[in-house]
C-alpha positions as CSV (number, residue, x, y, z in Angstrom):
1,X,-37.9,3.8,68.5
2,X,-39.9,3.5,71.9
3,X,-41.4,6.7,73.7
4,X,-39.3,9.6,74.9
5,X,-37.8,10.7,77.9
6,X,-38.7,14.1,78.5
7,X,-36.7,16.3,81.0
8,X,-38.6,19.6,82.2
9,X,-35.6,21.8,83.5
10,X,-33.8,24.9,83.9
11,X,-31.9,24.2,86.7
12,X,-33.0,27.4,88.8
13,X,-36.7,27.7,90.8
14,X,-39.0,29.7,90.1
15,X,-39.2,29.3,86.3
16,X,-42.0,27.4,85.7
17,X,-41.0,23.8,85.3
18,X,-43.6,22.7,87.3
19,X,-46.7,24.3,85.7
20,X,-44.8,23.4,82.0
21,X,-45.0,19.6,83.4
22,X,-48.1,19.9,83.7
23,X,-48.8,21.6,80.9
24,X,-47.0,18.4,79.1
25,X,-49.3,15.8,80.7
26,X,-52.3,17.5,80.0
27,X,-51.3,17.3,76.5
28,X,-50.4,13.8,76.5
29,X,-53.6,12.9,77.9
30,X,-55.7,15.0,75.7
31,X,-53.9,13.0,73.0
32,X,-54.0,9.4,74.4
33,X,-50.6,9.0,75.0
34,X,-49.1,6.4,77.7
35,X,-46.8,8.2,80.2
36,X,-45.2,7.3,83.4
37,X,-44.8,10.5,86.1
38,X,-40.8,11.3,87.4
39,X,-41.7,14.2,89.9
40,X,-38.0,14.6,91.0
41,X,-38.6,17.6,93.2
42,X,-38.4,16.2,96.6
43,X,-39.1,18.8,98.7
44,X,-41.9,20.5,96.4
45,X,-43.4,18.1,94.4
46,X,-46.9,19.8,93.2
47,X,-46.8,18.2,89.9
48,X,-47.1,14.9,92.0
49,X,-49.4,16.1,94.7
50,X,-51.8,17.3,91.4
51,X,-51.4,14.4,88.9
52,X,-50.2,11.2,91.1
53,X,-53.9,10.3,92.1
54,X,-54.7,9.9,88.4
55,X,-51.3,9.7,86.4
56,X,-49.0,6.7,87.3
57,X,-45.6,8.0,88.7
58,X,-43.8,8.2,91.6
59,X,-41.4,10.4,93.6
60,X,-37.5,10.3,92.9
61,X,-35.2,12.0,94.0
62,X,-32.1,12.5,91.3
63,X,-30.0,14.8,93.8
64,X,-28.7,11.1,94.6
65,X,-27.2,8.3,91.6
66,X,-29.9,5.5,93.1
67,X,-32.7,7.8,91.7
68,X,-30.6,7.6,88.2
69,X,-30.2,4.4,88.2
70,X,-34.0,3.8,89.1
71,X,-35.1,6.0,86.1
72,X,-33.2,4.1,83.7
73,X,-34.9,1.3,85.2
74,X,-38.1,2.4,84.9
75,X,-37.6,3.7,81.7
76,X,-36.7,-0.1,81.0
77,X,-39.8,-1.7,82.1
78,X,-42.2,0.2,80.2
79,X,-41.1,1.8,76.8
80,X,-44.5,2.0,75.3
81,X,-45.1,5.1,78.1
82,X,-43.3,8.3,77.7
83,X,-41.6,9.4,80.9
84,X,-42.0,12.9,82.4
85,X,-39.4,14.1,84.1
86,X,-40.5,17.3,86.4
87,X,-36.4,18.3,87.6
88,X,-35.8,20.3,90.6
89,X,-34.1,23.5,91.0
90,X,-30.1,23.2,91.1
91,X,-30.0,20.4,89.1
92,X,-26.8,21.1,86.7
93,X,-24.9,19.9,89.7
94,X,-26.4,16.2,90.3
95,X,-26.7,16.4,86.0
96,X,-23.1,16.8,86.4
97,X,-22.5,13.9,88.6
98,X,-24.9,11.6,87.3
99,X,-26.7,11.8,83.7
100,X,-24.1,9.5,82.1
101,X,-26.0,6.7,83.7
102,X,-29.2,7.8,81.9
103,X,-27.0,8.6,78.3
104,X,-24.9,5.4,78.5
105,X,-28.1,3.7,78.5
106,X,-30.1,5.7,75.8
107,X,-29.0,3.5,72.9
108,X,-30.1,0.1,74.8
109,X,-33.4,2.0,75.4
110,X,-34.1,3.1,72.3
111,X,-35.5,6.1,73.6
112,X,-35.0,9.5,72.5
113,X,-34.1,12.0,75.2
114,X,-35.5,15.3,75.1
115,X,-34.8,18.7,76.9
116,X,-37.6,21.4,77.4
117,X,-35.4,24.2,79.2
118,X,-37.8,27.1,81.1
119,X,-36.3,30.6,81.3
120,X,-37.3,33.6,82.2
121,X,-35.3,37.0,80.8
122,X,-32.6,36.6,83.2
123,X,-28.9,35.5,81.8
124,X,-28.4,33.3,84.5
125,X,-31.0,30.5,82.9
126,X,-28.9,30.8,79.6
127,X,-25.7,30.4,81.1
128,X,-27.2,27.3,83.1
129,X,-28.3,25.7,80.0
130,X,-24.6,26.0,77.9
131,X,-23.6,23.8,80.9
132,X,-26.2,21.7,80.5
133,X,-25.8,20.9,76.7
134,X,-22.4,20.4,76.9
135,X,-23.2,17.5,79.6
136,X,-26.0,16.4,77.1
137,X,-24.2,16.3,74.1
138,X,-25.9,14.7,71.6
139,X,-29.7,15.1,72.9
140,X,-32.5,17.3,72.3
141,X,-33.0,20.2,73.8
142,X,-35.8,22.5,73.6
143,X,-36.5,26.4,74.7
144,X,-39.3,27.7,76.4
145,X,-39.8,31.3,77.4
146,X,-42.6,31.7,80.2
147,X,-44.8,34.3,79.3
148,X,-45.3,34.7,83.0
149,X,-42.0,37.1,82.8
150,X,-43.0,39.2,79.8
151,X,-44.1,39.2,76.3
152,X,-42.6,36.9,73.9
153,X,-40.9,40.7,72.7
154,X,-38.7,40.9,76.0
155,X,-36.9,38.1,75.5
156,X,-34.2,39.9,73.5
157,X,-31.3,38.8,75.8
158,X,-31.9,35.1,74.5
159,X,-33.2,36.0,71.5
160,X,-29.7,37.8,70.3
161,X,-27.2,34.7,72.3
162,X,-25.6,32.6,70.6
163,X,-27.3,29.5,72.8
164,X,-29.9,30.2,70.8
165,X,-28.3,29.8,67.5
166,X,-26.6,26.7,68.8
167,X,-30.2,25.4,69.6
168,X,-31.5,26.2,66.7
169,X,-28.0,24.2,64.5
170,X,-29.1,21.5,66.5
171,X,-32.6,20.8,65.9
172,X,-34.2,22.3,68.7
173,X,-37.1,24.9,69.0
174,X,-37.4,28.4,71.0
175,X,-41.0,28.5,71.9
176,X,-43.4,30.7,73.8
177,X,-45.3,29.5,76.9
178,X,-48.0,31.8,77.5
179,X,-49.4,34.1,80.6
180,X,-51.6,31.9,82.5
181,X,-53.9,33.9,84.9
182,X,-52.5,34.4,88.5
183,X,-55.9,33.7,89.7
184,X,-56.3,30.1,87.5
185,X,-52.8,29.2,88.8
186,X,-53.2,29.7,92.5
187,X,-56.7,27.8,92.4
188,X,-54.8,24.4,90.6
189,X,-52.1,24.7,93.2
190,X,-54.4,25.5,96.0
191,X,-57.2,22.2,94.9
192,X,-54.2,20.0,94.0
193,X,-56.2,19.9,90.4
194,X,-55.1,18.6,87.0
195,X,-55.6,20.8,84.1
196,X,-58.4,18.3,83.2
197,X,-60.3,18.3,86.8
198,X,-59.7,22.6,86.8
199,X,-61.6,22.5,83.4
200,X,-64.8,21.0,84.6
201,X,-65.0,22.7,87.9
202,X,-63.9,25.8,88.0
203,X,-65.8,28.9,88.0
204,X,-67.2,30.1,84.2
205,X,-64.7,32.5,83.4
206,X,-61.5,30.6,85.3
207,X,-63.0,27.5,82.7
208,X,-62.6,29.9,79.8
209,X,-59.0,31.3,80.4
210,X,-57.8,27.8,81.2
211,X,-59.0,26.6,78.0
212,X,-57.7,29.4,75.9
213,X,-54.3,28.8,77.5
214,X,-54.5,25.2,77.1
215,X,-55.2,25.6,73.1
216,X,-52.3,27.4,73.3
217,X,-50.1,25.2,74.9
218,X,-51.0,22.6,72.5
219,X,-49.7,24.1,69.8
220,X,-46.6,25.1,71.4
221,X,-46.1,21.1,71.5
222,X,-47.2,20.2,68.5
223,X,-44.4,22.7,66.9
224,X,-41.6,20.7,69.4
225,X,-43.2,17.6,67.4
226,X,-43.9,16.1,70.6
């Protein structure tokens, strides 16, 4: 089996789903993985304007079936990289349209596909995601809960749906993303910096809250088995 897709959605803004992306490819990296960048938010792409001086990747835009048709593509030509896919928001509606391209083409790639779905406590994110599993019947599909909205706790309107139970029956994990620091979040958008640069130049105690969320992340990953 070559390297995964990886999709990092929730259809709706404002989740998280670029800061989880990068969360993902500081992981691979700190790891040694191979991985080829999808940032597929067109008109916001921070994961690309922070990771696509160091990370190879490019910007596509899946609103449109060309920008399917190009990730199966470049899935194709290199499956010893895993591909990161950073969605944008409203993206049920172009999954809709167009993912059968990508999950007609799965068994030729021998490449699993996996799901990490963002939410925050809201119903709406849970009734986005029953649409999307019953588009991507058949893949894996992941949960995280950004601590950004709340302690792991106040989650109980996912924690008591019955998504979650069918998540759970097949395969996937509910995990938690933990709080990063307002402060530490703002300075990586506002540099442009990967988790990696923010590290090694940031101010002492910016350093030490980026690491302890980063240890954190890392075994939030490990426990997908990614």
């Amino acid at each position: 089996m070559n390297q995964p897709i990886i999709l990092v959605s929730g259809s709706k803004g404002g989740v998280g789903k670029s800061l989880t992306t990068m969360a993902l490819l500081d992981y691979f990296a700190i790891n040694h993985k191979y991985l080829k960048l999808v940032d597929a938010d067109t008109n916001n792409p921070d994961v690309w304007r922070c990771y696509g001086r160091l990370t190879e990747g490019e910007v596509v835009d899946l609103n449109d079936v060309d920008g399917w048709i190009h990730l199966v593509n470049l899935s194709d030509a290199t499956p010893f990289k895993a591909v990161v896919v950073n969605t944008p928001a409203q993206s049920n509606t172009a999954v809709g349209k167009h993912a059968s391209i990508l999950l007609d083409s799965l068994r030729e790639l021998a490449r699993p596909l996996i799901t990490l779905w963002v939410i925050n406590r809201q119903r709406d994110g849970l009734e986005m995601l029953r649409e999307y599993m019953d588009v991507m019947n058949g893949t894996m599909v992941h949960v995280v809960c950004n601590g950004y909205f709340g302690e792991e706790h106040k989650f109980e309107l996912y924690r008591g749906s019955t998504i979650r139970e069918q998540v759970t029956t097949l395969g996937g994990k509910s995990t938690y993303l933990p709080d990063l620091s307002d402060r530490v979040t703002d300075e990586l958008y506002g540099k442009r910096a990967t988790l990696a640069e923010a590290a090694q130049q940031f101010k002492l105690g910016d350093r030490a809250e980026l690491q302890r969320w980063r240890t954190a992340v890392s075994g939030m990953f490990a426990s997908m088995g990614i």
